[in-house]
N, C-alpha and C positions, 0 to 999 in steps of 0.2 A: 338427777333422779333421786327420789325420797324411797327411806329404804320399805316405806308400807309399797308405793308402787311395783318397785324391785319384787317384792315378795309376792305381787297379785301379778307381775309376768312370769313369774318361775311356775306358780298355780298353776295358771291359766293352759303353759306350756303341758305340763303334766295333766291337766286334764285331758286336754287334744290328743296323750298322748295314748291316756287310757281308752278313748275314743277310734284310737286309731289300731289299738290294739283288741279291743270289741270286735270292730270293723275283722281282722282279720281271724280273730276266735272263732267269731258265731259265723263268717262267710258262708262256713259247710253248712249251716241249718238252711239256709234257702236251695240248696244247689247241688245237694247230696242226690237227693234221690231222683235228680232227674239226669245227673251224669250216670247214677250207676244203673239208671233202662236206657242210659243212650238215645234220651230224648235231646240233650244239647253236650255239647263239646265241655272240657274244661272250662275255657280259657272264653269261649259265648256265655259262657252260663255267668261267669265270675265277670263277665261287664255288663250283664243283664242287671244282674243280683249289688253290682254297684251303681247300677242309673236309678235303680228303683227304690234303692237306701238311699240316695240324694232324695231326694224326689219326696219318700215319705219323711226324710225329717220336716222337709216345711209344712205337712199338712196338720199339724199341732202342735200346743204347751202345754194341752195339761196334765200329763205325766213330769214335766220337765219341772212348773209349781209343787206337784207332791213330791219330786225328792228333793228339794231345797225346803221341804217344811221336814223334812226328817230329824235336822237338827238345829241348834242356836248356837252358833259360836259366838262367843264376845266378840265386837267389833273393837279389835286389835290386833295387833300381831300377831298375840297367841289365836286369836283367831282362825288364823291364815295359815299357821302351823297344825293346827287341828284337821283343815280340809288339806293339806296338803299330805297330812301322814295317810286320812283315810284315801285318797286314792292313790300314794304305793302301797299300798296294802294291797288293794284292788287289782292295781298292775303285775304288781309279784304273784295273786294268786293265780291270775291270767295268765302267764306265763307257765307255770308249773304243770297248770292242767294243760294246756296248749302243748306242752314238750310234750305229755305223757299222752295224748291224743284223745283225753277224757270230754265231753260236750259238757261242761260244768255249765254255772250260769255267771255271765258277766258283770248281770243286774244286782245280784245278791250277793258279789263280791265287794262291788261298791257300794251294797247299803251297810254290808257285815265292816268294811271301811269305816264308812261313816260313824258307825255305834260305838267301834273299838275307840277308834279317835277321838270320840266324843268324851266315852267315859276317862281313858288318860287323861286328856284335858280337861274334867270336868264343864265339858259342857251341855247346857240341855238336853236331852231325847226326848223328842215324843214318841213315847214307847205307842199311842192311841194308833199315832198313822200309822206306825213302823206293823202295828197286828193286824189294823181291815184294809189297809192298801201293801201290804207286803206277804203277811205270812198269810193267812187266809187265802188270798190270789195264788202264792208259792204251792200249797197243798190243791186248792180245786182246780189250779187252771190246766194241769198236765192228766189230771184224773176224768177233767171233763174232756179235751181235749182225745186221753185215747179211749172212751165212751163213743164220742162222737163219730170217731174214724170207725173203730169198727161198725156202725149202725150204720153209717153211708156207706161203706163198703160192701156190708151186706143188702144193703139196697140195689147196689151196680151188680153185685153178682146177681139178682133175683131180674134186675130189669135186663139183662143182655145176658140172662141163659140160656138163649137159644142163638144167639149169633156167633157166627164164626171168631173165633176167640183169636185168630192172628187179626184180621182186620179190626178186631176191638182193639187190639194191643197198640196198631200202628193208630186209631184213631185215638186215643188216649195218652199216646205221644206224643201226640200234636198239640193236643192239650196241656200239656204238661207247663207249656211254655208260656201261658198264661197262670197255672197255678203255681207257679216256680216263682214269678213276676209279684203277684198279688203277696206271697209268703216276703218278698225279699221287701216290699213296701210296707209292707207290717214293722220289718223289724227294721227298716229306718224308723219311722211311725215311732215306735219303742226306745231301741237303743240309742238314737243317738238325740232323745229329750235327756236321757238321761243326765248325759254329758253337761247338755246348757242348761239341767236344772243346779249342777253343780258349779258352774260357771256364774251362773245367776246369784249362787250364795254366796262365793268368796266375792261378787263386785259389794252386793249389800252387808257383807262383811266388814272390807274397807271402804266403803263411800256411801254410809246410808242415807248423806242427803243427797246424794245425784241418781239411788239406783234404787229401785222400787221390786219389793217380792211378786207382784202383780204384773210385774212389764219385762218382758221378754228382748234385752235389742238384737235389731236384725244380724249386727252385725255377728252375736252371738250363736244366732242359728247357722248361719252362714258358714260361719267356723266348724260349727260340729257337724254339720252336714258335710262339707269337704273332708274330714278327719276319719269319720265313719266309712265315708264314698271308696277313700285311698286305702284304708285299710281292706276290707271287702275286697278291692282289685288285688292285693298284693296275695290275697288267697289263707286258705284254713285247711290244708291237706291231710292233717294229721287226723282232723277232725273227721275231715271229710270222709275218708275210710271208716268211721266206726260209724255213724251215723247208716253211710249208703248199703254198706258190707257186712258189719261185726253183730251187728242185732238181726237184720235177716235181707234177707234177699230181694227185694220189694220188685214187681213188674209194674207196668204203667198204672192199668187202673188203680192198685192199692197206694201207687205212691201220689198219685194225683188226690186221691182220698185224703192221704194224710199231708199234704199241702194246702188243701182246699180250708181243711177241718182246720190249722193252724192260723191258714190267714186270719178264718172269721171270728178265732178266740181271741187273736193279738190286736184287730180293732175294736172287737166288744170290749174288752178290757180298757182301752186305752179312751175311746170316746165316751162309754158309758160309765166308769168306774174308775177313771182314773188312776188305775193302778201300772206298775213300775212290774210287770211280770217278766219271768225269764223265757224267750223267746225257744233256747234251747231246750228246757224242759218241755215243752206244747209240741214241738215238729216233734222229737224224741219219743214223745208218750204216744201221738199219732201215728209213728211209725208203729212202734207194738201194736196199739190197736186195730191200725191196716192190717196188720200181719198175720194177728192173730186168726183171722179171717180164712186162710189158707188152712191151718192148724194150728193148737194151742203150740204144741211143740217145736212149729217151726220158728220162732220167735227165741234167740239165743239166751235165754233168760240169764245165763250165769253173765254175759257180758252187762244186759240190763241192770243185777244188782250191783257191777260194779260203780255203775253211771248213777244208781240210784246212790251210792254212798258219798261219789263226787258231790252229789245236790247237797246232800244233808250237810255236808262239812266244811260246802263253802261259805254260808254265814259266819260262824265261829271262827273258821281258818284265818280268812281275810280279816276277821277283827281283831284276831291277836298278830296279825303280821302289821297293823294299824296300828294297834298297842306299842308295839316296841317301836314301829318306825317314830310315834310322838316320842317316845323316851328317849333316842339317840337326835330326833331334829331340835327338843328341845333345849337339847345342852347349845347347840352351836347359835337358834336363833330364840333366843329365852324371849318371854315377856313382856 
């Protein structure tokens, strides 16, 4: 075994890994609000939310192309050390906020990876994508997102003002179980292109005459759909509690609102604009916007600034924990 191949299965490994650790991070964002109206079970919901992550990662690539144009590694070693530092950085920041039960974003951990490693390394940024397919998306997709939920909510409350509001409740439960489904298909859809767009850069990294930034292989999707799937099953509890609970209290219609509203921003983005959005942030913001619906003040805001500070900090965070991991990988695997 040649030590460039050696180093594109330790990659590889580590990315499935961050994949799988996505997988169980962002779990809660499809599956929160419909465990806490007790539209499905834990443990139904978290095999729903994992058939439906399979399932959306093979419905496209072209999120998976925009984050493998994020950066240029030289095709070398140090290459390989480059992508390899940006996603522990990513991992480590995932863990952090996962222990502390914060809904951070996954997606932004690994591009904040990617940039930190990049610059250690000196390797290219395209700072171009990294602003109309990363930051721009970052800022409108959670603003549009809880906009939208509350105008559909207030819609559901105008259209079924006069019906018996238990029978709504259970019919909207019922529901739920489709927009639980649609939300959890999204962020396969999302999350795990990610992955195989990072897989896609360390192969044309070390092999750019057999691996092409255009071509996708199967077996690559395959992988990160399984990784994502496993993670997902194995659950996001910590999460899952501030999501269903700590921001506010959601009953059917509103959380089905802010499910509904989530899915449709996570495929607009991903089929029309190709952007690499955080999942987390959209359910998140839709929940407040559901909520708000009920009263401004039901809506736990000091919990909300706290989640909103998680967002801001994990670009930066993850890029200096990318930073240093290039400066300790690079002593051991130099140049």
């Amino acid at each position: 075994m040649t030590v460039t191949l050696a180093i594109v299965i330790v990659v590889i490994v580590i990315a499935l890994a961050f994949d799988y650790t996505n997988g169980f991070h962002d779990a809660a964002n499809a599956i929160a609000t419909s465990v806490s109206t007790r539209a499905l079970t834990p443990r139904i919901a978290l095999t729903l939310a994992a058939v439906m992550n399979f399932v959306g990662s093979l419905l496209g690539q072209k999120v998976a192309h925009t984050v493998s144009d994020v950066i240029v590694p030289p095709q070398s070693h140090h290459g390989l050390v480059i992508v390899m530092s940006a996603l522990l950085g990513a991992i480590s920041w995932n863990l952090i906020t996962w222990y502390f039960g914060l809904p951070s974003s996954s997606s932004h951990a690994l591009i904040g990876g990617l940039v930190g490693a990049a610059l250690a390394g000196g390797a290219t940024v395209h700072w171009s994508t990294i602003w109309d397919k990363v930051v721009i998306p970052m800022v409108a997709s959670p603003v549009i997102g809880l906009i939208l939920a509350f105008i559909v909510m207030t819609a559901i409350l105008w259209i079924f003002r006069r019906r018996n509001p238990h029978r709504v409740n259970r019919g909207f439960r019922g529901m739920q179980t489709i927009s639980a489904a649609s939300l959890a298909l999204g962020h396969g859809l999302q999350d795990a292109q990610k992955t195989m767009g990072v897989i896609l850069l360390v192969l044309v990294t070390a092999y750019p005459s057999h691996y092409s930034a255009t071509h996708l292989p199967l077996w690559v999707i395959m992988c990160a759909a399984s990784a994502i799937s496993l993670g997902t099953y194995s659950g996001g509890w910590r999460i899952m509690r501030t999501l269903g609970r700590r921001i506010i209290h959601l009953d059917p219609p509103r959380a089905f609102a802010a499910e509904s509203v989530g899915a449709t921003v996570l495929y607009t983005t991903a089929y029309v604009y190709q952007a690499p959005i955080s999942t987390t942030h959209v359910i998140t913001a839709a929940v407040m916007g559901a909520g708000a619906t009920k009263r401004f003040s039901a809506v736990r805001w000091g919990m909300a600034q706290t989640i909103l500070v998680a967002w801001l900090v994990t670009l930066p965070a993850a890029a200096l924990v990318a930073y240093l991991a290039y400066g300790v990988i690079h002593l051991v695997v130099p140049a």
